[in-house]
C-alpha positions as CSV (number, residue, x, y, z in Angstrom):
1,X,-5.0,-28.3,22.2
2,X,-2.5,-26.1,21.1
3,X,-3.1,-23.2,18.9
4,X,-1.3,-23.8,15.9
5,X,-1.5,-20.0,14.3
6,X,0.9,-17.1,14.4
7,X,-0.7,-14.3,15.1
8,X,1.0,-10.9,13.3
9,X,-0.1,-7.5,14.2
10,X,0.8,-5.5,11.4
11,X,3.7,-5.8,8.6
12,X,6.7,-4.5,10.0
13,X,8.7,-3.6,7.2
14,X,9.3,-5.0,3.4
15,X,12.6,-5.2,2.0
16,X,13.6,-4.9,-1.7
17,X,16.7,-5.5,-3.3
18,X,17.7,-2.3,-5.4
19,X,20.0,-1.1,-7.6
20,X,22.9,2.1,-6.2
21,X,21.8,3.9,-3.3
22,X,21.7,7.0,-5.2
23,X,18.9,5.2,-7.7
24,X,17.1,4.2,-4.3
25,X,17.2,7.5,-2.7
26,X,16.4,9.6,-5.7
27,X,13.1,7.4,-6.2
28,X,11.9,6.6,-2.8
29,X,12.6,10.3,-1.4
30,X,12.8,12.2,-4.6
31,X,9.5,11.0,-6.1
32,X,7.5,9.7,-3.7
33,X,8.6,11.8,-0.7
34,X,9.6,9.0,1.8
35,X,12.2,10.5,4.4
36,X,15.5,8.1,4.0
37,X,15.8,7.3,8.1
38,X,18.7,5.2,8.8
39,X,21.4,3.5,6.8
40,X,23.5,0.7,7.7
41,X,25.3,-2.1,6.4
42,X,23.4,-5.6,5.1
43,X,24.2,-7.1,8.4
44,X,24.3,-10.5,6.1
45,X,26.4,-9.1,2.9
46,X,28.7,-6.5,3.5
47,X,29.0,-5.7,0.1
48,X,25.4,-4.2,0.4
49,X,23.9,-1.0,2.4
50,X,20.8,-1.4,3.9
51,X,18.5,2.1,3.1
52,X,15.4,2.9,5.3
53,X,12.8,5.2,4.4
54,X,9.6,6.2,6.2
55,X,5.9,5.6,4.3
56,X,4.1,7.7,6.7
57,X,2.7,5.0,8.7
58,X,5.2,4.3,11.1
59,X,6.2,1.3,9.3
60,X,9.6,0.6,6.9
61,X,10.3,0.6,3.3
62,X,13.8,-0.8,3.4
63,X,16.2,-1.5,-0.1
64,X,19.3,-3.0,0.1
65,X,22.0,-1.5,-2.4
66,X,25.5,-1.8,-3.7
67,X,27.4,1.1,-5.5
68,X,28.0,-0.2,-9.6
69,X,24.7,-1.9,-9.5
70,X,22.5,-0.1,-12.3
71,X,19.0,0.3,-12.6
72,X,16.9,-1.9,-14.9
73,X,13.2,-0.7,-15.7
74,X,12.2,-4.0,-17.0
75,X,9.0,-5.0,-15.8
76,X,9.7,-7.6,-12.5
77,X,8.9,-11.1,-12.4
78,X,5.4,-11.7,-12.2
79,X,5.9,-15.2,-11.7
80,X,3.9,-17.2,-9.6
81,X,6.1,-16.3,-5.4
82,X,6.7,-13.0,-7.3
83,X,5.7,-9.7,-5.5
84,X,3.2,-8.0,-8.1
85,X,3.5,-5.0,-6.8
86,X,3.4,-2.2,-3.4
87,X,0.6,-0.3,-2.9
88,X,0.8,2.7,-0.6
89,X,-1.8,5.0,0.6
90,X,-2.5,9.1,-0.2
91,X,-4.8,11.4,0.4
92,X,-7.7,11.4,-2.7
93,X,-5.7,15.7,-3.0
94,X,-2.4,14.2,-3.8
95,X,-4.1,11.3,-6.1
96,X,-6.0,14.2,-8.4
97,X,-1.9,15.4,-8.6
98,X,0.0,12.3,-9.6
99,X,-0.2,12.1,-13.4
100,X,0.7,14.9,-13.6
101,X,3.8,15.1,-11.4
102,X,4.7,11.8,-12.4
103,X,4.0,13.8,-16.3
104,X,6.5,16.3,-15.5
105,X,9.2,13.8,-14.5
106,X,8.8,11.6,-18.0
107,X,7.1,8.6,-15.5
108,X,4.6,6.8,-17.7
109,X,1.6,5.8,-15.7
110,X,-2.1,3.6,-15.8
111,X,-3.8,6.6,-15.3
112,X,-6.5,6.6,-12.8
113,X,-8.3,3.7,-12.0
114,X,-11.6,3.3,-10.5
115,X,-11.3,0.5,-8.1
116,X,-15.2,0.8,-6.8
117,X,-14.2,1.6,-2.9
118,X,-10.8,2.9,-4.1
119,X,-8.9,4.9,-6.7
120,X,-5.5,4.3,-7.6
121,X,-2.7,5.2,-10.4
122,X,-0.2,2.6,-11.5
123,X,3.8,3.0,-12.6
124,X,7.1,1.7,-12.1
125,X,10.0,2.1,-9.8
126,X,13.2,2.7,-11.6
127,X,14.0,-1.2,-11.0
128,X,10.7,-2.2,-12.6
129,X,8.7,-3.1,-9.8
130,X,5.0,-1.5,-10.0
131,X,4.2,0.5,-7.4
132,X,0.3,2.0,-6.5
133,X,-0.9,4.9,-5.1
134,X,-4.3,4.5,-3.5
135,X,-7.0,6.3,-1.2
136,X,-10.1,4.9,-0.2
137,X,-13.0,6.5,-1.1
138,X,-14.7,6.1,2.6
139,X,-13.7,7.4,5.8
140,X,-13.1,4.6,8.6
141,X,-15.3,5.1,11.5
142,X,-14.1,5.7,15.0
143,X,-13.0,2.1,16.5
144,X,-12.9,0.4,13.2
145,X,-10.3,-1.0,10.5
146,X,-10.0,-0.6,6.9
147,X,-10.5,-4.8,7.6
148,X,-13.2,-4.4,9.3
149,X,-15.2,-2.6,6.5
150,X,-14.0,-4.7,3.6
151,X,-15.0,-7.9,5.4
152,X,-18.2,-6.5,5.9
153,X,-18.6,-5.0,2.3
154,X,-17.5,-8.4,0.9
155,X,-20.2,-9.9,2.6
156,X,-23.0,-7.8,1.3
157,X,-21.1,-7.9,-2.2
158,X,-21.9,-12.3,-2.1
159,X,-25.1,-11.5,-1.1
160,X,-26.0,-9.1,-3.6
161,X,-24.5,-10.8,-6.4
162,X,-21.9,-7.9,-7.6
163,X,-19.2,-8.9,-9.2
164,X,-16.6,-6.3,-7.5
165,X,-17.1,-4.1,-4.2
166,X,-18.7,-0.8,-5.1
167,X,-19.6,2.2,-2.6
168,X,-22.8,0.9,-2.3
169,X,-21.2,-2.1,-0.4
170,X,-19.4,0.0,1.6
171,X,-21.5,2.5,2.6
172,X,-24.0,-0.4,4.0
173,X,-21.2,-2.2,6.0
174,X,-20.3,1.3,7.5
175,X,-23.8,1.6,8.6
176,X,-23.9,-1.9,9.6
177,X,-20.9,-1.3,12.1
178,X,-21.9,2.1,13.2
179,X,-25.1,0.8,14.7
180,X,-23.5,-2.5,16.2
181,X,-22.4,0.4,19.1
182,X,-23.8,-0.2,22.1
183,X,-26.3,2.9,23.2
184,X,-28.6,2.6,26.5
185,X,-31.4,3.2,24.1
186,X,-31.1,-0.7,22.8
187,X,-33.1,-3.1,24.7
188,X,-31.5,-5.4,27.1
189,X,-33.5,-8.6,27.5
């Protein structure tokens, strides 16, 4: 029998349709630090430039662009196919400095939110597409995946009742990993 699945190994980049490439640089660089890498032409509208910028994970942000288009902050479609919004990852240091450097630029933001395993701040791109910063409040164990802990941590959350993952949750999924390690010391019927 075949194997019907595609298997993906990670999300190789995410494109997003923006506004000038001046708009595009001055938000994904300017604000949120993202190196701009490599510019060419949309190899399927030549009326476009294609803009890559670097998250810190190896992967792309790219934005396609036209000179003349403007900016609208309108909130994006939320629509059911719609992208809700991009999340992206920082240290729990640069998350206690967001509001505030998001203040000083005249960005209006959610505030921190407690997420149970994660904190985050919410606000939008100068197109109107929401954008998160997040850091988990847990450090991923040697020879594990975020995945692998929120799998786990779902689990015990079912079986617990909770309504939302909390630390607790993770804390016990990270021990429950740790000690799936193999040591000499276990018995070997």
């Amino acid at each position: 029998m075949l194997n019907k699945t595609i298997p993906t190994e990670g999300v190789h980049h995410i494109t997003l349709v923006g506004a000038s490439r001046e708009v595009s640089i001055d938000f994904w660089e300017g604000i949120l630090g993202m190196p701009f890498i490599f510019e060419q032409p949309n190899l399927d509208d030549q009326q476009e430039s294609h803009l890559y910028f670097d998250p810190g994970d190896g992967r792309l942000i790219t934005v396609f662009t036209k000179e003349g288009r403007l900016a609208n902050s309108k909130r994006t479609s939320t629509d059911v196919g719609s992208v809700h919004h991009l999340a992206f990852t920082v240290s729990q240091s640069t998350l206690e400095q967001v509001a505030t450097r998001l203040e000083d630029r005249g960005i209006e933001h959610s505030g921190r939110k407690d997420r149970g395993f994660m904190d985050s701040i919410y606000f939008k791109d100068p197109l109107g597409l929401l954008i998160e910063l997040a850091f988990y409040k847990f450090t991923v164990p040697e020879g594990f995946r975020i995945a692998d802990i929120m799998i786990s941590a779902h689990r015990i959350r079912v079986a617990d009742g909770s309504y939302n993952i909390d630390q607790v949750h993770v804390a016990k999924a990270i021990e429950q990993l740790t000690q799936s390690r193999d040591s000499l010391s276990k018995s070997t019927d």
